[in-house]
Gaussian input, Z-matrix of N, CA and C with variables (Angstrom, degrees):
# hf/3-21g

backbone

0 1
 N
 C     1     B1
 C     2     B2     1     A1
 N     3     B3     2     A2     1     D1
 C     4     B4     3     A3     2     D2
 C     5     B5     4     A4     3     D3
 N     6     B6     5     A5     4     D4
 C     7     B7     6     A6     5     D5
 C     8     B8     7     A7     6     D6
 N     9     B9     8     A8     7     D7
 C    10    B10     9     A9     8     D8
 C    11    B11    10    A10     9     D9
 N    12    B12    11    A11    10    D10
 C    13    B13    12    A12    11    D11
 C    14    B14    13    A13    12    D12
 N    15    B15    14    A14    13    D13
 C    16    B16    15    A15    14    D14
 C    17    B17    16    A16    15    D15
 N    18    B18    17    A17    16    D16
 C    19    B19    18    A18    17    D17
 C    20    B20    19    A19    18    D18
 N    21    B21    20    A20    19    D19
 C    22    B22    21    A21    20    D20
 C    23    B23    22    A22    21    D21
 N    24    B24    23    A23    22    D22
 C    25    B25    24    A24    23    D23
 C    26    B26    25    A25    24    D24
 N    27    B27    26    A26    25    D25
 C    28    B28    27    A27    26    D26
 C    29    B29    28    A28    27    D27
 N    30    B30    29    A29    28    D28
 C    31    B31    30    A30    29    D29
 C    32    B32    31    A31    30    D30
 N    33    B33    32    A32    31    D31
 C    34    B34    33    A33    32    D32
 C    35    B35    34    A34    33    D33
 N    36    B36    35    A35    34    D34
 C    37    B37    36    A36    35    D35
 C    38    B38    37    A37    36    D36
 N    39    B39    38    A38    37    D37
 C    40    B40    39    A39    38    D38
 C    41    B41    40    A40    39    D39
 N    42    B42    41    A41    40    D40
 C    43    B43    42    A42    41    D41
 C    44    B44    43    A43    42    D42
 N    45    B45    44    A44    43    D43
 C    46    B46    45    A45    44    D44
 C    47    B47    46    A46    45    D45
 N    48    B48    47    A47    46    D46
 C    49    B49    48    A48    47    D47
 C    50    B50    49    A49    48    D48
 N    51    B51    50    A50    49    D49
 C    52    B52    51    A51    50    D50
 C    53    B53    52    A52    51    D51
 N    54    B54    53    A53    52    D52
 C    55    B55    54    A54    53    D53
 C    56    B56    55    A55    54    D54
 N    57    B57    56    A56    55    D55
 C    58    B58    57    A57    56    D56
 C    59    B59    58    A58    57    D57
 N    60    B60    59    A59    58    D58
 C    61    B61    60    A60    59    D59
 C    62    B62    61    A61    60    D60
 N    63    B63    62    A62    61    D61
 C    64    B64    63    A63    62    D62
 C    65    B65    64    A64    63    D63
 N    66    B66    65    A65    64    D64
 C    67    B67    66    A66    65    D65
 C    68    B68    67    A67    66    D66
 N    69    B69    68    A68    67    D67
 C    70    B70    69    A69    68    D68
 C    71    B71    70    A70    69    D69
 N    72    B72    71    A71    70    D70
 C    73    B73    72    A72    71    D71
 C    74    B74    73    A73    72    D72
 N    75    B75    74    A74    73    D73
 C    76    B76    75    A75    74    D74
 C    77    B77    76    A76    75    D75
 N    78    B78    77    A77    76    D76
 C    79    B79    78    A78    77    D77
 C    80    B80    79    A79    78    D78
 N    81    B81    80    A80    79    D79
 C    82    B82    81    A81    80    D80
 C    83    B83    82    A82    81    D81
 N    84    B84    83    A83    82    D82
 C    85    B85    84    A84    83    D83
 C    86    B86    85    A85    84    D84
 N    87    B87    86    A86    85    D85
 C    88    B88    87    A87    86    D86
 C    89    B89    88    A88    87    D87
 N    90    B90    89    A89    88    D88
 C    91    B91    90    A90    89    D89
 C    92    B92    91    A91    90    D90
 N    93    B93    92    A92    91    D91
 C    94    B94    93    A93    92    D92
 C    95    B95    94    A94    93    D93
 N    96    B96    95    A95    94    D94
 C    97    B97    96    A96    95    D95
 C    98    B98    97    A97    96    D96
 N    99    B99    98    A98    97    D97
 C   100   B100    99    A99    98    D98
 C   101   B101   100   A100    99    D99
 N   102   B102   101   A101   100   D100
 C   103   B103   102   A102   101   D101
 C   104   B104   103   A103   102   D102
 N   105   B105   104   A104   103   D103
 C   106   B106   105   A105   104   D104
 C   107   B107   106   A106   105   D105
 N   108   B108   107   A107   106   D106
 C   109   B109   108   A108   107   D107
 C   110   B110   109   A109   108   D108
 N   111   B111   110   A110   109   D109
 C   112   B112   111   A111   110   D110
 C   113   B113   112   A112   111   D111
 N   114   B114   113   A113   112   D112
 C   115   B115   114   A114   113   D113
 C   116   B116   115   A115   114   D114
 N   117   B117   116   A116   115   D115
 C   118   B118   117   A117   116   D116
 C   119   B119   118   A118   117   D117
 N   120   B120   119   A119   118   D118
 C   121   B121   120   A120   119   D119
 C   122   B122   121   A121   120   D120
 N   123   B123   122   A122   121   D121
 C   124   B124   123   A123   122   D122
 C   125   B125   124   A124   123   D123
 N   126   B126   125   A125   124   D124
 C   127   B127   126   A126   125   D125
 C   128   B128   127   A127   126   D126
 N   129   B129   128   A128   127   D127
 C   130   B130   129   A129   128   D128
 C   131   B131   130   A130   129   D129
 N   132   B132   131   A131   130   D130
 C   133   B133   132   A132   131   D131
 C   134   B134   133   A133   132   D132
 N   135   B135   134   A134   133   D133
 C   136   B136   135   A135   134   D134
 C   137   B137   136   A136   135   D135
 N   138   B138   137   A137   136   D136
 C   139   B139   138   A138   137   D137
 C   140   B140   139   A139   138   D138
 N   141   B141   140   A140   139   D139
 C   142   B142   141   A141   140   D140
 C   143   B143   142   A142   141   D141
 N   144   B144   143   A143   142   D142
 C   145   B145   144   A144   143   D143
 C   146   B146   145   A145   144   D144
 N   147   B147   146   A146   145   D145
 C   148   B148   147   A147   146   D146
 C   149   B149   148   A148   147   D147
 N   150   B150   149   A149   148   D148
 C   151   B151   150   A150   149   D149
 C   152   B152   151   A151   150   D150
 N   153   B153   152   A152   151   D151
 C   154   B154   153   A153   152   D152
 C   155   B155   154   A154   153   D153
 N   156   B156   155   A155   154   D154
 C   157   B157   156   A156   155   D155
 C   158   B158   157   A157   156   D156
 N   159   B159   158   A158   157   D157
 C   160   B160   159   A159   158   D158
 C   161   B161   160   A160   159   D159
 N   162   B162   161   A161   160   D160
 C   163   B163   162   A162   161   D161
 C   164   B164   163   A163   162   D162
 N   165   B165   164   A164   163   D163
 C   166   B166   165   A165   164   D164
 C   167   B167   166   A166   165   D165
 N   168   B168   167   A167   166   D166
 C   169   B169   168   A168   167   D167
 C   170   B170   169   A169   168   D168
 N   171   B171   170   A170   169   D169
 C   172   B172   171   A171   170   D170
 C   173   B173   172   A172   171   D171
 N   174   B174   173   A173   172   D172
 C   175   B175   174   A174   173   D173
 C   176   B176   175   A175   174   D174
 N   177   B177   176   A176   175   D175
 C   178   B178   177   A177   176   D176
 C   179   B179   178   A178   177   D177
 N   180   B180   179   A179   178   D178
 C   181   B181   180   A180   179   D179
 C   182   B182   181   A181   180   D180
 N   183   B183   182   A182   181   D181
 C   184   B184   183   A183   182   D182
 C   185   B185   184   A184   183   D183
 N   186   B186   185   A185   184   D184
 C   187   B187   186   A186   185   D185
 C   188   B188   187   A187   186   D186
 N   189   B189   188   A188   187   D187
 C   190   B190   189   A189   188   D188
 C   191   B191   190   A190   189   D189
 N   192   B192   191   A191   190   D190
 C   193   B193   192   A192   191   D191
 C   194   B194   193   A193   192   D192
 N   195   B195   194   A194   193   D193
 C   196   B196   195   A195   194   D194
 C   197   B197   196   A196   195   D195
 N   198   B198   197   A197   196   D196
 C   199   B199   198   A198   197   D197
 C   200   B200   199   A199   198   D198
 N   201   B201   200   A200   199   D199
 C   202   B202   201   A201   200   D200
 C   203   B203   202   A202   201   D201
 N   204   B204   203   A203   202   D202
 C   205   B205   204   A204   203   D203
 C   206   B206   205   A205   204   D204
 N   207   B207   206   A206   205   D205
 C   208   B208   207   A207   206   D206
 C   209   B209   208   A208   207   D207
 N   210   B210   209   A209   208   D208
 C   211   B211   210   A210   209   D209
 C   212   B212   211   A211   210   D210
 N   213   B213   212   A212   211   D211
 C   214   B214   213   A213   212   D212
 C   215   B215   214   A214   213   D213
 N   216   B216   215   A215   214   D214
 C   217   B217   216   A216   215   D215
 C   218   B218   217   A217   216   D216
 N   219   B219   218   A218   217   D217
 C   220   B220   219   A219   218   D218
 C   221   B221   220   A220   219   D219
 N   222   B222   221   A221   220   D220
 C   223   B223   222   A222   221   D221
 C   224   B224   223   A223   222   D222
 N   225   B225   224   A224   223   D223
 C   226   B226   225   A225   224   D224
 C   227   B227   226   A226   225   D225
 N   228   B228   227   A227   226   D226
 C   229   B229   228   A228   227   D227
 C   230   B230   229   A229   228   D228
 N   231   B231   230   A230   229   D229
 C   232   B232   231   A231   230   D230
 C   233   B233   232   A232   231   D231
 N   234   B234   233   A233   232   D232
 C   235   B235   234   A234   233   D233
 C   236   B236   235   A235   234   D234
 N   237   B237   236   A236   235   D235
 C   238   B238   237   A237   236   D236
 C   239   B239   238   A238   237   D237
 N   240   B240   239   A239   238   D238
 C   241   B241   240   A240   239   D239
 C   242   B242   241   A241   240   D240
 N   243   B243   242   A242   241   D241
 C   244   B244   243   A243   242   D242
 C   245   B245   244   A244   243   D243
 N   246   B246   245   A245   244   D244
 C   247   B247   246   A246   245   D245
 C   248   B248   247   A247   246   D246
 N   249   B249   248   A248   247   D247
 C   250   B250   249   A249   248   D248
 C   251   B251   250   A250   249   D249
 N   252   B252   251   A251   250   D250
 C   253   B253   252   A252   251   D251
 C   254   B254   253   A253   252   D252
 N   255   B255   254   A254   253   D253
 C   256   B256   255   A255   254   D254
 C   257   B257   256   A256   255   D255
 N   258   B258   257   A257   256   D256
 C   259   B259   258   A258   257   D257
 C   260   B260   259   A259   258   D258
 N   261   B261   260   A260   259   D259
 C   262   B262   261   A261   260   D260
 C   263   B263   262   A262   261   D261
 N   264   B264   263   A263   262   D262
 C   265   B265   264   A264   263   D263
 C   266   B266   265   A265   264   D264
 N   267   B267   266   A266   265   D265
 C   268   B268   267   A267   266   D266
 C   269   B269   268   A268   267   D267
 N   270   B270   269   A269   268   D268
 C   271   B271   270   A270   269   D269
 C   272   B272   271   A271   270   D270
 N   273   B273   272   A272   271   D271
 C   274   B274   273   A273   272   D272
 C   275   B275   274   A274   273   D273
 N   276   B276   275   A275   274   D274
 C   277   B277   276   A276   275   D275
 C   278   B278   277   A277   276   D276
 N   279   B279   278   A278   277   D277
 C   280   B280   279   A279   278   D278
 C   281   B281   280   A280   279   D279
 N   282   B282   281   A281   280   D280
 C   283   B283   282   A282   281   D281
 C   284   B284   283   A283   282   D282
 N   285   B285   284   A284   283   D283
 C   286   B286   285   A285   284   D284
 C   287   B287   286   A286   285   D285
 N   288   B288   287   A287   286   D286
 C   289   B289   288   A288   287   D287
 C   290   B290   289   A289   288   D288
 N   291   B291   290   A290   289   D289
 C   292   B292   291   A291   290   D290
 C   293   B293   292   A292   291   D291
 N   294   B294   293   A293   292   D292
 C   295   B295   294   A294   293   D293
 C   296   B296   295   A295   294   D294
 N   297   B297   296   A296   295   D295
 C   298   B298   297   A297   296   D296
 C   299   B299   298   A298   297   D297
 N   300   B300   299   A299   298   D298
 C   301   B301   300   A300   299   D299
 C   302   B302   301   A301   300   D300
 N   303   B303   302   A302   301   D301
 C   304   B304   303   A303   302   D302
 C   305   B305   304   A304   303   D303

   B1=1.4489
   B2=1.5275
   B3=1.1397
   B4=1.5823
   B5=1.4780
   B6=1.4281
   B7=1.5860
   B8=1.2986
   B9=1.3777
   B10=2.0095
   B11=1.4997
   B12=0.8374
   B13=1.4924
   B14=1.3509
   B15=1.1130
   B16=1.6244
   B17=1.6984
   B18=1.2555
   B19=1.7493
   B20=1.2402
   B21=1.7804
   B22=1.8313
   B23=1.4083
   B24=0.7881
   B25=2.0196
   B26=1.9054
   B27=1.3840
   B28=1.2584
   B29=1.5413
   B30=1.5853
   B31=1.7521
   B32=1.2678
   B33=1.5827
   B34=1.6299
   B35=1.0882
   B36=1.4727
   B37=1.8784
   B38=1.9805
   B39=1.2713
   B40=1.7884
   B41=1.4592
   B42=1.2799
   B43=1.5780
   B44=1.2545
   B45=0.6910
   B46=1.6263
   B47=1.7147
   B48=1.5042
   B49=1.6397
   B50=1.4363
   B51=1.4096
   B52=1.2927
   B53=1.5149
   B54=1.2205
   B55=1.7330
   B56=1.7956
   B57=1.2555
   B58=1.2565
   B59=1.5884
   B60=1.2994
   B61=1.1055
   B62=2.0147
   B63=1.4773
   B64=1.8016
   B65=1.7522
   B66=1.5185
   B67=1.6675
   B68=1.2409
   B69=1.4455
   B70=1.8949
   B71=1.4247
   B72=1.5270
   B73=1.2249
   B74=1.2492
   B75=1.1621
   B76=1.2839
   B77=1.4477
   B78=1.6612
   B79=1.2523
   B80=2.0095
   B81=0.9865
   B82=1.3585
   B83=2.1860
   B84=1.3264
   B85=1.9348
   B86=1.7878
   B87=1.5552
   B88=1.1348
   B89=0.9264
   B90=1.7391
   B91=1.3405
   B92=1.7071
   B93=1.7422
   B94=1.3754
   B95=2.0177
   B96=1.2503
   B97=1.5116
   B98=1.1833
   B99=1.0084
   B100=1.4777
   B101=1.1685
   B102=1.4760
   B103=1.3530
   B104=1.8839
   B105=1.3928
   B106=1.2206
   B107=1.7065
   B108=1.7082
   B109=1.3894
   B110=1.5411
   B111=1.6276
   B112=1.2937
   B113=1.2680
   B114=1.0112
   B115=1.8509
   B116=1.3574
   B117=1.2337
   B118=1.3973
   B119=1.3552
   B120=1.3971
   B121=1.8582
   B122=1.5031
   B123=1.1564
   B124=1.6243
   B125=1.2647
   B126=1.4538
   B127=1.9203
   B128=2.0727
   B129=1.0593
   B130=1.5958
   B131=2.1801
   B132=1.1865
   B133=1.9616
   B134=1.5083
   B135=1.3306
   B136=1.9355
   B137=1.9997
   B138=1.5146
   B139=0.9865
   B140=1.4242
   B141=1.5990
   B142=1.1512
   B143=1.7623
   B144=1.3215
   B145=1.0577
   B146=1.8111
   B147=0.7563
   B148=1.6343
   B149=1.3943
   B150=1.2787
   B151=1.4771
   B152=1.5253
   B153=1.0224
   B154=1.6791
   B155=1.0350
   B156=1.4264
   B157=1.6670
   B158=1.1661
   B159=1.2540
   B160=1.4038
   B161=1.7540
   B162=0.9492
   B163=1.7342
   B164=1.6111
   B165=1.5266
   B166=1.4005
   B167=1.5174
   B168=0.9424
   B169=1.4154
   B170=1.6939
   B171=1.1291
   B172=1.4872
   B173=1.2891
   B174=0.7307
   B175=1.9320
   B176=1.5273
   B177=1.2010
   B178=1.4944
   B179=1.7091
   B180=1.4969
   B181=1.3145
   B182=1.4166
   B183=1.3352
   B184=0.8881
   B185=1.4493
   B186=1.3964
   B187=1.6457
   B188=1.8216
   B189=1.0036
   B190=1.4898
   B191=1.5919
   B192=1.3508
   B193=1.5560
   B194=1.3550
   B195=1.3220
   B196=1.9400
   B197=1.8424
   B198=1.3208
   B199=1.2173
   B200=1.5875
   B201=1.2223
   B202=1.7043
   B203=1.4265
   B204=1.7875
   B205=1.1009
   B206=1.7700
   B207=1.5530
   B208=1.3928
   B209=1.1926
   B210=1.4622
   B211=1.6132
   B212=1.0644
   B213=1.8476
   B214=1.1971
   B215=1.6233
   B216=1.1921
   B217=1.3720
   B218=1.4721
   B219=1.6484
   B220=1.3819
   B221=1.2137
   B222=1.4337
   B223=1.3193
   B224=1.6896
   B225=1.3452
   B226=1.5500
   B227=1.2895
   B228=1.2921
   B229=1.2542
   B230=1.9251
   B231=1.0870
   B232=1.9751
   B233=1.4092
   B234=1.2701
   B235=1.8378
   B236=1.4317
   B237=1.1588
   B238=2.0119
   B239=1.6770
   B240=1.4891
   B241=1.3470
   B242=1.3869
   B243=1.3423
   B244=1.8625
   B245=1.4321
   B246=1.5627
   B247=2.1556
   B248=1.8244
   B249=1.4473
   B250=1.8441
   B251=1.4180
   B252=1.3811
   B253=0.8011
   B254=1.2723
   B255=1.3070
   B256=1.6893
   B257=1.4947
   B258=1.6177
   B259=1.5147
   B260=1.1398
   B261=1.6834
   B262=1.2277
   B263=1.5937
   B264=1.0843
   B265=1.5285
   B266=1.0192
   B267=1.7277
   B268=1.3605
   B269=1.9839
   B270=0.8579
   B271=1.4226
   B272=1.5688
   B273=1.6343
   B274=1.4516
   B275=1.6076
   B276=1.7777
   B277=1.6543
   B278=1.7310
   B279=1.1006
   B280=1.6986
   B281=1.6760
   B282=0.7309
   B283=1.3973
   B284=2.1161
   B285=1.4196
   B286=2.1239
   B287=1.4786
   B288=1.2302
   B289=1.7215
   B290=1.8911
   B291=1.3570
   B292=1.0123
   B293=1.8501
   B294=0.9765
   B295=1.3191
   B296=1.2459
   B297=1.3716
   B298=1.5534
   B299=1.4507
   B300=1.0176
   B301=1.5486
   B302=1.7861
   B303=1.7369
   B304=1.8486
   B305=2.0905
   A1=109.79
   A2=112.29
   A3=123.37
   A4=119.05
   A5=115.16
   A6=115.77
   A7=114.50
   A8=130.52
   A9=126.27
   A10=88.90
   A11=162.44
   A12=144.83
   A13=115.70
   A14=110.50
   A15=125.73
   A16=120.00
   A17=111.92
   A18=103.13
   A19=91.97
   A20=100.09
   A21=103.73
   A22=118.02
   A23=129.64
   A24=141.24
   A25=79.92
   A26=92.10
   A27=131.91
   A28=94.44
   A29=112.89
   A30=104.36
   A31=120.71
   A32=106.11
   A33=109.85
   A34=130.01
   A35=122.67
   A36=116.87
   A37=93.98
   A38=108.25
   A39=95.34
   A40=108.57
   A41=119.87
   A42=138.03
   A43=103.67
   A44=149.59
   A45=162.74
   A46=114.97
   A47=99.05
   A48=98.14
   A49=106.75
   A50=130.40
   A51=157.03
   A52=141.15
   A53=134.57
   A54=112.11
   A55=92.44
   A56=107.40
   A57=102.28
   A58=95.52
   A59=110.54
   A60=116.87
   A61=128.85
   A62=77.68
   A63=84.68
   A64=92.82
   A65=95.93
   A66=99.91
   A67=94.35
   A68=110.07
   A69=131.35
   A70=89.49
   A71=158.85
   A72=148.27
   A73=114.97
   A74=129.96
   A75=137.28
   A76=113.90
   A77=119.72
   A78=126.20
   A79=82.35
   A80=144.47
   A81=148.78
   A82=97.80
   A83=65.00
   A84=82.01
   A85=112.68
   A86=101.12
   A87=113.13
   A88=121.23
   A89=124.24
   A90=108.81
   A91=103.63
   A92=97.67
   A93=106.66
   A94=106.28
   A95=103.72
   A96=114.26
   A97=103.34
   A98=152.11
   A99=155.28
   A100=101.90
   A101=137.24
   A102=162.15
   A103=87.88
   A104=99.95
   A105=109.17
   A106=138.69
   A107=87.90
   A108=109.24
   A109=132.83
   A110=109.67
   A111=106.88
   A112=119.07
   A113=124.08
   A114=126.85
   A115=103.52
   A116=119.73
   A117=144.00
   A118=115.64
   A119=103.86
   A120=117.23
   A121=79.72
   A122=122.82
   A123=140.26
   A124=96.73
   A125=95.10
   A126=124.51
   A127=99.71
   A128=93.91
   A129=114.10
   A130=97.69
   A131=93.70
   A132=95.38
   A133=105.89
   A134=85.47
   A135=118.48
   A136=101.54
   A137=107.92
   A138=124.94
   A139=103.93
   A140=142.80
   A141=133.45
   A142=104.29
   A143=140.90
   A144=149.87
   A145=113.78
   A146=111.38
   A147=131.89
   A148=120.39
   A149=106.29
   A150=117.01
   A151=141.01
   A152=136.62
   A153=130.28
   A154=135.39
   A155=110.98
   A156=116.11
   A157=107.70
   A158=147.08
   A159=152.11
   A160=121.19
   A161=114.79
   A162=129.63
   A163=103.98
   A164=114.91
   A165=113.83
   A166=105.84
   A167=133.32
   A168=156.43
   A169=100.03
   A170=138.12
   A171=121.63
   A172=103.18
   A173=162.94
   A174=173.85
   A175=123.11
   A176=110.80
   A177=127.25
   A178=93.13
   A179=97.72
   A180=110.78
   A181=117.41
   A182=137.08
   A183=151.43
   A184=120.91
   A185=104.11
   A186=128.80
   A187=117.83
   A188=122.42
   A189=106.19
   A190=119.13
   A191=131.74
   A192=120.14
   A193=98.75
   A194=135.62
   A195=119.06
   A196=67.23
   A197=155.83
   A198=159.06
   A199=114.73
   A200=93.94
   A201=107.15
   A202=109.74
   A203=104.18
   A204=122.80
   A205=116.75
   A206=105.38
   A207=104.23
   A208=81.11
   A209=135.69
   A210=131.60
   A211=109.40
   A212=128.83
   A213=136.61
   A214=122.39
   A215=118.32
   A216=124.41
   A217=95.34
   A218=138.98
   A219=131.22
   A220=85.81
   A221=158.19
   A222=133.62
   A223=132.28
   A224=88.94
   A225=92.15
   A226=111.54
   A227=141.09
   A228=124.62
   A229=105.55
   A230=118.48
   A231=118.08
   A232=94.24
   A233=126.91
   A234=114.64
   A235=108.08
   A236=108.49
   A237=100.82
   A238=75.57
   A239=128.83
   A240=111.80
   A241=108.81
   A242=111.17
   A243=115.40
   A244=119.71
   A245=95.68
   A246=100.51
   A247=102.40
   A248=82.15
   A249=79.75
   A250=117.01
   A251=121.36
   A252=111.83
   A253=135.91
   A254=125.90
   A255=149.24
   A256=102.63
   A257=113.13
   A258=119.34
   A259=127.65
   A260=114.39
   A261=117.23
   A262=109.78
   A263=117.46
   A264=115.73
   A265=121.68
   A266=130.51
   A267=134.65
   A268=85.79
   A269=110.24
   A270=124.85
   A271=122.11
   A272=119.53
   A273=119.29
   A274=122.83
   A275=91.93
   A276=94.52
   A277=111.91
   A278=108.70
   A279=111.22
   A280=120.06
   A281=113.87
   A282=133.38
   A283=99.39
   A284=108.17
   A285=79.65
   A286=98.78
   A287=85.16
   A288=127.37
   A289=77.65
   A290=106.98
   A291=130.30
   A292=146.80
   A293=135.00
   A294=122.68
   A295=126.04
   A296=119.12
   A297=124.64
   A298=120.83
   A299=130.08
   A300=120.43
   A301=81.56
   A302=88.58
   A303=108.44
   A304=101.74
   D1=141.19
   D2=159.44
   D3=-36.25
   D4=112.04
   D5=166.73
   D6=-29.53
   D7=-40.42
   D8=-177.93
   D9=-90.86
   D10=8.82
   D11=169.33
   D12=-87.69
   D13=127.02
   D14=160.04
   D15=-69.58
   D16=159.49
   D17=176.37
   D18=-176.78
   D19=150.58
   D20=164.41
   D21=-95.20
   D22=-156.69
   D23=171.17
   D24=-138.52
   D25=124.87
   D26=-165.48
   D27=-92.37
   D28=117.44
   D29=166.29
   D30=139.02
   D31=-5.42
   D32=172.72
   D33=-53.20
   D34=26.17
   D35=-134.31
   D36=-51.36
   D37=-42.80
   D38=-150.00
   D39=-84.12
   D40=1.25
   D41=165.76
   D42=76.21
   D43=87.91
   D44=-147.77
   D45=-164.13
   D46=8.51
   D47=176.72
   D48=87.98
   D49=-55.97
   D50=169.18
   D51=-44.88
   D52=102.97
   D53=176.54
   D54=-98.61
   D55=139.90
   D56=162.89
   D57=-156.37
   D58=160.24
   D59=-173.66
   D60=-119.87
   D61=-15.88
   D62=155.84
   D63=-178.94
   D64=167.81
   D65=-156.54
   D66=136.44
   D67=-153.39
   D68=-155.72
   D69=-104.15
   D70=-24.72
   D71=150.99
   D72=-134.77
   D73=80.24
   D74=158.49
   D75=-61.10
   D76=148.74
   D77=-158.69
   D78=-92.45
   D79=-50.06
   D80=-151.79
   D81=-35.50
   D82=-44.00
   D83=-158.66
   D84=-52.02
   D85=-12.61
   D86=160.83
   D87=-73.15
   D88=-35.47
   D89=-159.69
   D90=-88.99
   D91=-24.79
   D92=-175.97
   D93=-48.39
   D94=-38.08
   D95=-168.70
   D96=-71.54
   D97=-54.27
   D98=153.55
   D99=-16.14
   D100=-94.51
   D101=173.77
   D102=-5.10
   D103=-96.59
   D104=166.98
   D105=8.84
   D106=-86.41
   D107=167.84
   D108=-74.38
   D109=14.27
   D110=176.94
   D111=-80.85
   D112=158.77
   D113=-168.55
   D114=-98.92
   D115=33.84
   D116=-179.78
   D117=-118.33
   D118=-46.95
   D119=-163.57
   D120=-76.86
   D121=135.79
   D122=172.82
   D123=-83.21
   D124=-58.91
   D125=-142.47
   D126=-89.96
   D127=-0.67
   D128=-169.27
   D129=37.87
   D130=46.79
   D131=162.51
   D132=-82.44
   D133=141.94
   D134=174.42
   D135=-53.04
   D136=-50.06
   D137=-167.83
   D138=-68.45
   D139=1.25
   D140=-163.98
   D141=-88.43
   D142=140.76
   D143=156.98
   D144=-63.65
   D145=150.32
   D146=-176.92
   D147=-151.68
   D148=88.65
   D149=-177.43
   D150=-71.74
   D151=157.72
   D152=-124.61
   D153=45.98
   D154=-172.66
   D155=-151.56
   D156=-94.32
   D157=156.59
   D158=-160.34
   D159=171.06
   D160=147.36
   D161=170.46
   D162=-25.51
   D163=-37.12
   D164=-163.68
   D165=-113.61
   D166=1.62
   D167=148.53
   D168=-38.36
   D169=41.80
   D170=-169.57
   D171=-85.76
   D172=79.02
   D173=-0.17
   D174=-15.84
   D175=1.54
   D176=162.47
   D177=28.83
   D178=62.07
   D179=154.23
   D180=-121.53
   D181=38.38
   D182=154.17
   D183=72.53
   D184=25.26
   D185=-173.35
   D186=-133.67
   D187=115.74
   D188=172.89
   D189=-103.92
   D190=131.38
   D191=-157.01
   D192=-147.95
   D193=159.04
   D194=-149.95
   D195=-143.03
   D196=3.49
   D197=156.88
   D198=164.04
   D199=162.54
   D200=-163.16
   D201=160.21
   D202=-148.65
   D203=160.75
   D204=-66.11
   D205=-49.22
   D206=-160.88
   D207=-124.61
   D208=101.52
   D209=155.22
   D210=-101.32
   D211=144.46
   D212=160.08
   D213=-79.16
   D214=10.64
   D215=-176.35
   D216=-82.18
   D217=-41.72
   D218=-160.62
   D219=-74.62
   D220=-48.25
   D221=-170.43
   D222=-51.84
   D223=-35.78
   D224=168.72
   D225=-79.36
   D226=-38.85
   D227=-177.69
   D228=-73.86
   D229=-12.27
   D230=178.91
   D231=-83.83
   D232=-40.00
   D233=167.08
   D234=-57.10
   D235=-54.33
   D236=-156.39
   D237=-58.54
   D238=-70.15
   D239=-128.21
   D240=-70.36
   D241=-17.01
   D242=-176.37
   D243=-85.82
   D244=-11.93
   D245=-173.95
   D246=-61.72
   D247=157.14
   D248=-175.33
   D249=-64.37
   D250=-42.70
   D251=-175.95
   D252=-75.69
   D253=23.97
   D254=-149.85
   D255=-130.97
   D256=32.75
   D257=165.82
   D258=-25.96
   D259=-43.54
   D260=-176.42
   D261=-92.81
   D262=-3.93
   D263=174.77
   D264=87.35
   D265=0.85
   D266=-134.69
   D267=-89.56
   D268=132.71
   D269=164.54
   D270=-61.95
   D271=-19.74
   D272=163.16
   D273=-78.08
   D274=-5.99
   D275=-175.24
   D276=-48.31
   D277=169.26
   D278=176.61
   D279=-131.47
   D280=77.69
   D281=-172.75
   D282=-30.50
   D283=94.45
   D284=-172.31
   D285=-106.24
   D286=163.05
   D287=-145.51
   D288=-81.75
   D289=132.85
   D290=144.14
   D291=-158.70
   D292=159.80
   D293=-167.23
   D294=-90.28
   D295=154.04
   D296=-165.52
   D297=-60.12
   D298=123.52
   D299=-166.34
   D300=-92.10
   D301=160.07
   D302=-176.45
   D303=-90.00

């Protein structure tokens, strides 16, 4: 990114300050619950789509999916594992939420 550009780390779904992607609160487990609890999923599959925009929508493509074709769960885990400070790569890292200094 551009030195003047601002940006978030994509993935907080359950708002907790936090992106993390597995550990003691991982944001995924949100999206998994969604998926789940839609009055859609018959079959209650992980793989079911749920359409419109939402907290767990993290590709704000207007779909929420906990695995499949198009799941939003790999995004949160490509933030934790790519943030700088996640040297070791560990996938429980927690990316924390903080604000843009001027």
């Amino acid at each position: 990114m551009p030195s003047d550009t601002l940006a978030m780390w994509a993935g907080n779904v359950n708002s907790d300050t936090v992106v993390q992607y597995s550990g003691v609160t991982p944001d995924i487990i949100s999206i998994l619950s969604e998926v789940l609890s839609d009055l859609g999923n018959l079959l209650n599959l992980p793989t079911y789509v749920v359409n419109g925009y939402s907290s767990n929508d993290i590709n704000m493509d207007g779909k929420t999916q906990y695995t499949g074709t198009e799941p939003d769960t790999p995004f949160v885990l490509q933030n934790v594992l790519v943030h700088p400070s996640n040297f070791l790569n560990f996938s429980t890292y927690q990316i924390q939420e903080q604000l843009p200094e001027d």
